[in-house]
N, C-alpha and C positions, 0 to 999 in steps of 0.2 A: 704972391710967391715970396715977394722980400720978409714979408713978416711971419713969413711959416719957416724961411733959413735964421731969419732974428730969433724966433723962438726955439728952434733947434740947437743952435748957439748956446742960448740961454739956460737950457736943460744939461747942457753938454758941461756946463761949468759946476753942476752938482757933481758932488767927489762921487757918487754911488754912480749916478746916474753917466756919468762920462763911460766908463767903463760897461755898461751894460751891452752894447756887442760883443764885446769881449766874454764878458760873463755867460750871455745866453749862446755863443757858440762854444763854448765849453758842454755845458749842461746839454747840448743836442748829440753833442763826440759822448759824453758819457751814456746819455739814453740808449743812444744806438748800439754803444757797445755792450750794454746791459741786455739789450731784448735779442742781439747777438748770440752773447753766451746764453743767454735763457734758453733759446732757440736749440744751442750745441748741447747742453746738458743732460745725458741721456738719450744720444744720438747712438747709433748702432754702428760702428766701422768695422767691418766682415776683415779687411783686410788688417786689422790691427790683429785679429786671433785667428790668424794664419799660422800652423803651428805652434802656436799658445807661444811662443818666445817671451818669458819673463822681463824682459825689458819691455816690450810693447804694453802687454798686460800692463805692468806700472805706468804707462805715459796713459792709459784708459783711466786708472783708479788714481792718480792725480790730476787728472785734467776734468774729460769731459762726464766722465763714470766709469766702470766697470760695469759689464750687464753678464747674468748668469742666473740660473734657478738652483734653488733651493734643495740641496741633497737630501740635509735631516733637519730638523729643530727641535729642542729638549728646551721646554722653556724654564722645566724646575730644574734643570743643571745648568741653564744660561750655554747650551752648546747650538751653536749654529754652523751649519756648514756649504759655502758653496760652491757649485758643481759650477766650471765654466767650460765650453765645448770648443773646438774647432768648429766652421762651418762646413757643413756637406761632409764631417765624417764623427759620427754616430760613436764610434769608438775612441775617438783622442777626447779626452776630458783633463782639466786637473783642481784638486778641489781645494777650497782655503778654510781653515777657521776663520770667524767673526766675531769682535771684537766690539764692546761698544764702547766710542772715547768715553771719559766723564761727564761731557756737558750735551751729549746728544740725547733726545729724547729716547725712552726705553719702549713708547709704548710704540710704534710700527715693528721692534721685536717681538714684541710677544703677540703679534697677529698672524707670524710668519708659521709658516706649513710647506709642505714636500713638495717641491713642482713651481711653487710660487718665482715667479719671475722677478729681479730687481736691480736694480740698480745702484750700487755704491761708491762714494767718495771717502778717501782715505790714503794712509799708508801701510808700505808693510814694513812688519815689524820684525827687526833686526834679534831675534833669539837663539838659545842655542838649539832648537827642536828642527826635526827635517821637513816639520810640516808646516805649512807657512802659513802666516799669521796676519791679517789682515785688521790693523784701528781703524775705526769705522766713525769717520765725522758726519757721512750725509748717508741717509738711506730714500730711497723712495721706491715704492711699491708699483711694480708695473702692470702685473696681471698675476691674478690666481688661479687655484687650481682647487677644483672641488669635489675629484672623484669620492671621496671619504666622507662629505656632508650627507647630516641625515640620522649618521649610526653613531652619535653620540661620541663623547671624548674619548680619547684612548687614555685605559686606566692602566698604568705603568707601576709596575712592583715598587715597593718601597724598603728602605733599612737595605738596600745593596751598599750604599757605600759602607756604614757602619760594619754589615757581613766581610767586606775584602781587608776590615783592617784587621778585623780577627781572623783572617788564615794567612795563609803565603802561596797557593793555589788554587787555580782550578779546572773545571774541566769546560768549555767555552767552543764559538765556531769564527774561524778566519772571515773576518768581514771587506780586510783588504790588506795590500802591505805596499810598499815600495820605500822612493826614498833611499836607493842602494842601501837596502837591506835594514836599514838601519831605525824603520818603524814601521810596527805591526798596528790594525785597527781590528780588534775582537768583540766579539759579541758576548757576552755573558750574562744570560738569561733575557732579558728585554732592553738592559742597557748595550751601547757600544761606547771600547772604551780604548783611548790611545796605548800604544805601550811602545815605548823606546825600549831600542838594543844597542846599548853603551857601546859593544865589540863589533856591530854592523853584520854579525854572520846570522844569516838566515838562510835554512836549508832552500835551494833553487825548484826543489820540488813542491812545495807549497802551493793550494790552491785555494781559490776563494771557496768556505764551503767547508773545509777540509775541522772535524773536531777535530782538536787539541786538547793537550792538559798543560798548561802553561805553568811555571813558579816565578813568580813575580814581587818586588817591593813595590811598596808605595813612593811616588813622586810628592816630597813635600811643597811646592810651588807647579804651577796655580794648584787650589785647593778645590777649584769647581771650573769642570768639572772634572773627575777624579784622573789623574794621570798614572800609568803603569810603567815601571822599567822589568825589562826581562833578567831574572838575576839569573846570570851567567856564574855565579858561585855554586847552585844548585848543582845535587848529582846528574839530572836530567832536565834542563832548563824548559825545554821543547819538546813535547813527544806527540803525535801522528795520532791519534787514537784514532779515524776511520779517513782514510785519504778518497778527497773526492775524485780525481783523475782514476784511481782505482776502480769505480764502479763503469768508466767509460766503456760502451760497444757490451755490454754484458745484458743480457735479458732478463730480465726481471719483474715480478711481478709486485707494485707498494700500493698499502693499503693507509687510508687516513682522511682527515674533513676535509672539506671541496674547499677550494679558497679564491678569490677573485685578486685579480690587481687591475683596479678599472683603468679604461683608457688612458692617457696621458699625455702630453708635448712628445714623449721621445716614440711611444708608441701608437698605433694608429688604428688601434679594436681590445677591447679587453683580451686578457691574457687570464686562462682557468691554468689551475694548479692544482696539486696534493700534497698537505701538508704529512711528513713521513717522521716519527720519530726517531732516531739514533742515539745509542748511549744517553738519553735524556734531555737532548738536545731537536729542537725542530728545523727540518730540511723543509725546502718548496720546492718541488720539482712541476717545471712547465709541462704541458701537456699539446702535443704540436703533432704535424702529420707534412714533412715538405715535400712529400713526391707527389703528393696529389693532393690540387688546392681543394679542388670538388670534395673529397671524403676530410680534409679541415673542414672546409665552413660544415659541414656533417658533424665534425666531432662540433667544432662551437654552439651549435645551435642545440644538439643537446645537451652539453654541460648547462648553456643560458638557460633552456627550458628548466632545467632542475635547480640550477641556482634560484630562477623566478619562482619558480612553486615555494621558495624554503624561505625566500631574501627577509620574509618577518624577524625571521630570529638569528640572521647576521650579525655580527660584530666585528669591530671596528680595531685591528691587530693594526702594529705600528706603520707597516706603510702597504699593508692590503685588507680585505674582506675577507673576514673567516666567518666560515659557515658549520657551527661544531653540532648541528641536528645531521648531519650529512655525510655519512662517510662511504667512499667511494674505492675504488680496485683498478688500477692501471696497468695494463699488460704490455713491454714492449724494452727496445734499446732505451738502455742511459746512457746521453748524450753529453758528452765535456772536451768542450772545443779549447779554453781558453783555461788557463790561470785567475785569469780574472772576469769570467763569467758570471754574471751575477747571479743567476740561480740553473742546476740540471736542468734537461731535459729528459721528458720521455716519449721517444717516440713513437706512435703511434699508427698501425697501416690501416686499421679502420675504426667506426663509432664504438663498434659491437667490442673495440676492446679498452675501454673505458665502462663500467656500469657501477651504480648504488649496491651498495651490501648493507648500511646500515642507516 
């Protein structure tokens, strides 16, 4: 024992080696706090997106992550956007642009898709726009979403931006707004595209849905993807061309291709549709029955039957299945609950008023 404390001693007198307790309890405080955070990163705290309170929000996307799915992604405009939810309620959402820093890898953006689940570290970014802006240093990928695999990429119109520098309007559909008033999100043929209102007045009547003929300038910064301001110089900056709340409670008979939004995270059975043209613009109007679930799964099962006999010659529309050998006839109320209701309803009291005409 004396010549094992002499030699203990003796080691103890090397200048590295003295210190090695010291050393290897450091390196054991670092380990642990490493596989720590490892552990927290991309942790889910429900109670953090209580109400979405933008302060909390930020203490997720500087700390352990932010987690939310994927609303849209345009990889040839670099537009990402995402949807973060309250828990257990369906309807609070709020959505950020994404951002990628300089030095983060590009490629897990460009694998991203609609539904995709993910996780980001970052900050936000202090701009004049009312939409908020999200620098994106960490991504990681949680789960995907695949209802759209199968039917081939979606081929998205080209020369739009070059088109919007040659005019000063157009005619487009309310894709969303808020923001106190003060930004519009439009659809304009296959693209959607931001547009600031410098004066923040936007009529209160406004619904998602709703065609417009907008006059607008171009946003010289950012350059992609394309930004719109509302020119409030204009005789008519804003005009109503077919107000969606307008068709609410009215009976109606629309005729157009079957269209599918398959299943999803937020929904919990595919959802059939009719795509309905207006003023040159395409509506989706869902196709539902709530009084009676029995003559629903009735309608569903026959739209599915017919979707399946056709699904060969489906394709693959920006964030559903259209079916254009297929066109169908819906008889019943149009239904518009909300402002921001993502697409009409038609309701429906039985199968026999849904059928094939073309």
């Amino acid at each position: 024992m004396a010549a094992l404390n002499s030699l203990w001693r003796s080691l103890q007198s090397i200048p590295v080696l003295k210190y090695f307790p010291v050393v290897l309890g450091v390196l054991l405080v670092v380990l642990l706090n490493a596989r720590s955070s490892a552990q927290e990163t991309c942790s889910y705290h429900p109670e953090a997106y209580e109400g979405l309170a933008p302060a909390a929000l930020e203490r997720e996307l500087t700390s352990t992550g932010l987690i939310g799915r994927i609303h849209g992604a345009a990889i040839d405009s670099q537009t990402y956007v995402l949807s973060v939810r309250e828990p257990n309620n369906f309807f609070s959402h709020t959505e950020f642009s994404l951002i990628p820093s300089s030095g983060i890898d590009r490629q897990p953006f460009q694998q991203l898709a609609r539904h995709d689940l993910i996780c980001i570290q970052g900050s936000i970014l202090q701009n004049p726009s009312p939409q908020q802006h999200i620098l994106v240093s960490g991504l990681q990928p949680l789960d995907t979403w695949s209802g759209l695999d199968g039917f081939g990429e979606y081929q998205r119109e080209t020369g739009i931006p070059a088109e919007l520098r040659s005019q000063d309007s157009f005619v487009g559909k309310i894709h969303a707004f808020g923001a106190d008033g003060t930004l519009l999100v439009v659809e304009y043929k296959d693209t959607v595209l931001p547009v600031s209102v410098p004066s923040g007045r936007i009529s209160k009547n406004l619904y998602r849905g709703d065609i417009i003929r907008i006059a607008y300038t171009l946003q010289s910064h950012p350059s992609r993807p394309t930004h719109l301001v509302l020119n409030d110089s204009a005789e008519t900056p804003l005009e109503v061309i077919s107000s969606m709340v307008g068709w609410h409670d009215r009976p109606m008979t629309l005729s157009g291709h079957l269209v599918k939004f398959p299943q999803s995270p937020q929904i919990s059975l595919d959802v059939f549709a009719i795509e309905v043209e207006t003023e040159g613009v395409n509506r989706y109007f869902t196709l539902v029955n709530f009084q009676d679930m029995g003559e629903f799964q009735a309608i569903q099962d026959k739209l599915a039957s017919l979707w399946d006999e056709n699904s060969e010659s489906a394709v693959r529309g920006r964030n559903a299945l259209i079916e254009p050998t297929v066109t169908i006839e819906a008889t019943g109320l149009v239904n518009v609950m909300s402002p921001e209701q993502a697409n009409p309803q038609i309701l429906l009291e039985s199968r026999d008023d849904v059928r094939e005409v073309g």
